[in-house]
VEXDREN-2710 file (C-alpha; in Angstrom, 1 decimal):
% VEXDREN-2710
k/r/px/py/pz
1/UNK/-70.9/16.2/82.0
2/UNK/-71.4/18.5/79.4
3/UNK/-73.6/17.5/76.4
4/UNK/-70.8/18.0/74.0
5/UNK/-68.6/15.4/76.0
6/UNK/-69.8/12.7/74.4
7/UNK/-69.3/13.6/70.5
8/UNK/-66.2/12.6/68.6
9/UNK/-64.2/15.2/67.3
10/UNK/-64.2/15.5/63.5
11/UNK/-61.1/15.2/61.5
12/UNK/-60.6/16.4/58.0
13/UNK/-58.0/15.4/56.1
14/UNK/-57.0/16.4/52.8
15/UNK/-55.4/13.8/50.7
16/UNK/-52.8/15.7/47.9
17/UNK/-53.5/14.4/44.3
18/UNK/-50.0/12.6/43.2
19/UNK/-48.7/14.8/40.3
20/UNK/-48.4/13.1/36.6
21/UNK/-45.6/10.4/35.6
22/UNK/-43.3/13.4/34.4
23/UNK/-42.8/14.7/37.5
24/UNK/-41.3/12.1/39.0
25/UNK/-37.8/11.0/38.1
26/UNK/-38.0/7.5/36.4
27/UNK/-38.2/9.1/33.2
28/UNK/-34.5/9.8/33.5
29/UNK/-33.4/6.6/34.4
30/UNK/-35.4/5.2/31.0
31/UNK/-33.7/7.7/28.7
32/UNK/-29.9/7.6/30.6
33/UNK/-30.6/3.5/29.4
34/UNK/-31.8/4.6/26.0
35/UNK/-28.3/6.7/25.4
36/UNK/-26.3/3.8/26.5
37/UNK/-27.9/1.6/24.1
38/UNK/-27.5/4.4/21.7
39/UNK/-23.5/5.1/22.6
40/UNK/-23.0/0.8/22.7
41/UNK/-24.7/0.9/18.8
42/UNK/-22.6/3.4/17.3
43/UNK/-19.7/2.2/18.7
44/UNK/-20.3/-1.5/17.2
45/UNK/-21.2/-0.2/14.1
46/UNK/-17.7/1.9/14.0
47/UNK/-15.8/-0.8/15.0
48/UNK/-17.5/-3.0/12.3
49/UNK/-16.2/-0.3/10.1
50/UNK/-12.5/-1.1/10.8
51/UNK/-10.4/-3.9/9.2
52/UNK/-10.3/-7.2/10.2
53/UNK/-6.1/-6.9/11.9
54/UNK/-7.8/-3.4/14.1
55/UNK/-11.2/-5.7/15.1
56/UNK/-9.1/-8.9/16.5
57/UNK/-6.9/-6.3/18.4
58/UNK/-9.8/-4.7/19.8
59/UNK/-11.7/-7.4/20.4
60/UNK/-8.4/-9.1/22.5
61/UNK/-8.0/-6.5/24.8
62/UNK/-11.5/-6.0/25.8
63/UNK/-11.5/-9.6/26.5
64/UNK/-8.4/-10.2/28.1
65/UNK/-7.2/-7.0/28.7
66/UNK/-4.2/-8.1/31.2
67/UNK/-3.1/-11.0/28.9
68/UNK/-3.4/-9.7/26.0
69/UNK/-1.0/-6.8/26.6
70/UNK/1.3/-9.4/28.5
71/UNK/0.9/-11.7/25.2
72/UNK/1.6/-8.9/22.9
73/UNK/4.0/-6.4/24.7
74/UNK/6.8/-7.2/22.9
75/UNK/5.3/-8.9/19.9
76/UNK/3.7/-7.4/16.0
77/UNK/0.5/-6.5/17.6
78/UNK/-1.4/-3.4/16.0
79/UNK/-1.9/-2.0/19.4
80/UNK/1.1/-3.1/21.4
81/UNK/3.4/-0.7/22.7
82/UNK/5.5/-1.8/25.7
83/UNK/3.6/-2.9/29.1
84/UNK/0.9/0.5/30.1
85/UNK/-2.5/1.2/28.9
86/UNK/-1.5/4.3/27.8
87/UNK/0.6/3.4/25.3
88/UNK/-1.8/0.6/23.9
89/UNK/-4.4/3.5/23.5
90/UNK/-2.2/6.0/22.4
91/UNK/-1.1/3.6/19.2
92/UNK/-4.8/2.2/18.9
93/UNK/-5.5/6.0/18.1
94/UNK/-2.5/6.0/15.5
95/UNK/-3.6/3.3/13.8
96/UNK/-7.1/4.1/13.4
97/UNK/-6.3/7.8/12.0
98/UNK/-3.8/5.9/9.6
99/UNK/-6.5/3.5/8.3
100/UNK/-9.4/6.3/8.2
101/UNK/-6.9/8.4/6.2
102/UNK/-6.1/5.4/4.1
103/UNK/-10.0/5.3/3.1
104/UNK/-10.1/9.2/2.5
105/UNK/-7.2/9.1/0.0
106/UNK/-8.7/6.3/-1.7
107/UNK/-11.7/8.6/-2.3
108/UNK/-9.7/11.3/-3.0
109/UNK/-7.9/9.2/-5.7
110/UNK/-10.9/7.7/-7.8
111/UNK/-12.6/11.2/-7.4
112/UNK/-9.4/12.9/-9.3
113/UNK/-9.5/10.2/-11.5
114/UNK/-13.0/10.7/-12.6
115/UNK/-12.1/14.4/-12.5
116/UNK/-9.5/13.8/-15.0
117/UNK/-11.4/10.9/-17.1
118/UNK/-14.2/14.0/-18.0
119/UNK/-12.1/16.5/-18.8
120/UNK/-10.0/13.9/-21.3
121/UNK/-10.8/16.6/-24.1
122/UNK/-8.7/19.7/-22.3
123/UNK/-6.1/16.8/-20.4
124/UNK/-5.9/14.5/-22.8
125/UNK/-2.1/14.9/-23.9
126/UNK/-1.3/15.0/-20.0
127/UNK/-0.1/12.0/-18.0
128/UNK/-1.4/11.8/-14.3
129/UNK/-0.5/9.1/-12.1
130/UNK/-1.6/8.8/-8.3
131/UNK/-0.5/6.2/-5.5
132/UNK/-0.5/5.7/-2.0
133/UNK/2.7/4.7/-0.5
134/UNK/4.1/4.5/3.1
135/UNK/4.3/8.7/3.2
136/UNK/0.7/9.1/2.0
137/UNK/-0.9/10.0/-1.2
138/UNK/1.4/11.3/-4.4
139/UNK/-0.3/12.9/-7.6
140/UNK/1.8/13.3/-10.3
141/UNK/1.9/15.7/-13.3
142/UNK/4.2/13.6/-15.9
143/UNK/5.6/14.7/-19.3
144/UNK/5.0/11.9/-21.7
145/UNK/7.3/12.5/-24.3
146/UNK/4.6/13.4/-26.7
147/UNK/4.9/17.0/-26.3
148/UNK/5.6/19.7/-23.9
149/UNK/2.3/19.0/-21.8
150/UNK/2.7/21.2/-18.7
151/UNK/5.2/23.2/-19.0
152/UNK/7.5/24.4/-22.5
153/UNK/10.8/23.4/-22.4
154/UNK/13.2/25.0/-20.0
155/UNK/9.7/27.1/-18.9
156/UNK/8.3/27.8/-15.9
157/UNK/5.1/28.9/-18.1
158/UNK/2.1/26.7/-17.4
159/UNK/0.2/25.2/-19.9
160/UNK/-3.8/25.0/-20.2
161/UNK/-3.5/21.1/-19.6
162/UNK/-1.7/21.5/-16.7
163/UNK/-3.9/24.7/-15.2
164/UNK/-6.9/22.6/-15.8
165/UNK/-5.5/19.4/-14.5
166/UNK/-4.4/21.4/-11.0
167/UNK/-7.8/23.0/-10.9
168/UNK/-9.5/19.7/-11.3
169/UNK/-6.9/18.0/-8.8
170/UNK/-7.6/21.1/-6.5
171/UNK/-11.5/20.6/-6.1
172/UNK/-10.9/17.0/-4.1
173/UNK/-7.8/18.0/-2.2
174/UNK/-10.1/21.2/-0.8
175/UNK/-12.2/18.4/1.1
176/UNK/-9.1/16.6/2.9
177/UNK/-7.5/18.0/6.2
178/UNK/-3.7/16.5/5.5
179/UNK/-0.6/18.8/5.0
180/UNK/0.5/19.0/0.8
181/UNK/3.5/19.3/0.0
182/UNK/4.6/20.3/-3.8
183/UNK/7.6/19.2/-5.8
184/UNK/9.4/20.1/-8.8
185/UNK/11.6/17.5/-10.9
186/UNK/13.4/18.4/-13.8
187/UNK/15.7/15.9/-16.5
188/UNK/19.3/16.1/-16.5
189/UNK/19.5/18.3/-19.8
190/UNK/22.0/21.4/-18.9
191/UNK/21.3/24.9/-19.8
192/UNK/24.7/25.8/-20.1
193/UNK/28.3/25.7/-18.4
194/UNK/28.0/28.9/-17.0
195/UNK/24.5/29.7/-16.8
196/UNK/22.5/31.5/-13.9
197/UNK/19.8/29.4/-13.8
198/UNK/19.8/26.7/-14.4
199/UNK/17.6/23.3/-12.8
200/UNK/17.2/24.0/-9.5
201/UNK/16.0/27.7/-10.4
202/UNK/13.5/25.7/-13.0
203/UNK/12.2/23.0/-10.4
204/UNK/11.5/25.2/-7.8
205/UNK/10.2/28.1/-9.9
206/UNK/7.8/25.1/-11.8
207/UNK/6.6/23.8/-8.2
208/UNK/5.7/27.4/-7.2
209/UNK/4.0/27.7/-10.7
210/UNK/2.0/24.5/-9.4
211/UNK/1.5/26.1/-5.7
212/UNK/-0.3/29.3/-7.5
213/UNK/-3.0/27.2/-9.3
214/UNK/-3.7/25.4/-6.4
215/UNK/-4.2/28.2/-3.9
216/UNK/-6.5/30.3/-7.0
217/UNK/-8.9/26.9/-7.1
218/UNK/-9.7/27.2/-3.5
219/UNK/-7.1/25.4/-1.3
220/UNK/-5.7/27.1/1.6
221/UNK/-2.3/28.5/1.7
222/UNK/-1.6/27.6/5.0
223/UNK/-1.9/24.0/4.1
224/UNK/1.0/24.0/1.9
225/UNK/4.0/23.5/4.1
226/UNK/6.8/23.2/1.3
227/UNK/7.3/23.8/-1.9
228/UNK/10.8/21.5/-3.3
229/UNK/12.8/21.8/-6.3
230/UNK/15.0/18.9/-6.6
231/UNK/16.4/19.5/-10.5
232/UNK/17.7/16.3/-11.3
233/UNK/18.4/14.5/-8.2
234/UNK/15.4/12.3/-8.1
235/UNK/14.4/11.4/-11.3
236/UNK/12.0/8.8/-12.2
237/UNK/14.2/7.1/-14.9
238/UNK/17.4/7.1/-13.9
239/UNK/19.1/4.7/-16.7
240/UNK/17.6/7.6/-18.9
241/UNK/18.2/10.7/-17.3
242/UNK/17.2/13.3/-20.4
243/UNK/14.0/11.2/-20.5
244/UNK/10.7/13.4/-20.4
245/UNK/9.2/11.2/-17.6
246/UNK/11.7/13.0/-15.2
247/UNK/10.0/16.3/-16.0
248/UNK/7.2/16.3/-13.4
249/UNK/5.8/17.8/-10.8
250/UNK/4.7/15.8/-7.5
251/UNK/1.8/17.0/-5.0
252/UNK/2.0/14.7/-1.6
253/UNK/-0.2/14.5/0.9
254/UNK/1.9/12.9/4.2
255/UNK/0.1/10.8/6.2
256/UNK/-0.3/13.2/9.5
257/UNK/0.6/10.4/12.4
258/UNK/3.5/9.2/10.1
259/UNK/6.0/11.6/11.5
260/UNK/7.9/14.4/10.3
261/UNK/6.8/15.3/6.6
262/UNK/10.5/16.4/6.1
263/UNK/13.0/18.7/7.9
264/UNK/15.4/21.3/6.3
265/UNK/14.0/20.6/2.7
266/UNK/15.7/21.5/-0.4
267/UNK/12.5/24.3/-1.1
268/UNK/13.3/26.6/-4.1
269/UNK/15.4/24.6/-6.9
270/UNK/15.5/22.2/-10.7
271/UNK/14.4/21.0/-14.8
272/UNK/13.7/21.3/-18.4
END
């Protein structure tokens, strides 16, 4: 026997140092949980933002999804819309742009109005009314009576009152994404049996007046997708047609998911 036989071979081993925490792959799985969390939050806070009718629909179908749409298929239900998902979603969506729209005109409003309350010394002999209706937000340029406000009689001639109104009006429309559509009224007072031009000419020549001011103060052209002249045919006092309050001119903003603004509109004619 040889006299190494007898000794043990000797074995090194190396042991390989584990690398730091951020090497591994945990890290992910904590921040994927932190971004759910994150995505759950902001979605209860928007839904906390709607009204109470859109939170009781929402929170009926996430709860009974199958019954609620069997409940409500056929019923008054803000989100029901025959028997599929789709549809349920697709008017959800509607009425959730109508309502967030809703909220932005009513900005819109009370930040015109507070426009208009400043500038009371350079608007003060003008009459401006706005509303919200089913079609979406209407300002309103209004002869009072007291005087020739916005435009002279049987003009198309601006005056400062109604530049600086527009201008003003201009500034908070700039900020909102809907279509505007501009409208000229006129009173029933005839130039003349045989005249050329007459209110329809005037209306629509006083809306495009109005269209002008509105695209110089920094709204885009391209979101003005009509310009009306209706003369007389819509006025605002109808037991008193010749009354001033018929003069006016009309900006509305249409509600975008309401449907067609309008289709083959009277655009070019109307009144002193």
């Amino acid at each position: 026997m040889s006299k190494d036989a007898g000794k043990r071979p000797i074995i090194i081993k190396k042991v390989k140092k584990a690398g730091h925490a951020h090497h591994g792959g945990s890290w992910k799985v904590a921040y994927a949980d932190f971004v759910t969390a994150m995505m759950a939050f902001f979605m209860v806070m928007w839904i906390l933002g709607m009204d109470e009718s859109t939170r009781k629909a929402v929170e009926g179908y996430f709860s009974n999804p199958a019954g609620f749409k069997k409940g409500y298929g056929s019923g008054n239900s803000p989100i029901s819309s025959g028997n599929t998902p789709s549809k349920i979603k697709s008017e959800t969506v509607k009425l959730i742009m109508h309502t967030a729209q809703e909220k932005a005109f009513a900005k819109a409003a009370n930040e015109i109005k507070v426009r208009l309350d400043s500038a009371k010394g350079a608007v003060g002999n003008g009459k401006f009314e706005i509303t919200m209706s089913s079609k979406g937000l209407r300002i309103e340029l209004i002869e009072n009576g007291s005087g020739d406000n916005f435009f002279g009689r049987g003009s198309a001639a601006m005056t400062k009152t109604a530049v600086i109104g527009l201008q003003l009006i201009a500034k908070e429309l700039i900020a909102l994404r809907n279509p505007v559509v501009v409208e000229g009224h006129t009173d029933a007072t005839l130039y003349g049996q045989n005249a050329s031009y007459t209110n329809w000419e005037l209306s629509a020549d006083r809306a495009n007046a109005a269209r002008r001011i509105l695209e110089q103060s920094g709204l885009d052209p391209a979101r003005i997708i009509e310009v009306r002249g209706y003369a007389d045919t819509q006025l605002r006092r109808p037991e008193e047609p010749q009354s001033a309050e018929n003069r006016r001119i009309s900006i509305l903003l249409p509600f975008t998911n309401a449907g067609s603004v309008a289709t083959n509109a009277d655009v070019g004619v109307g009144g002193n």
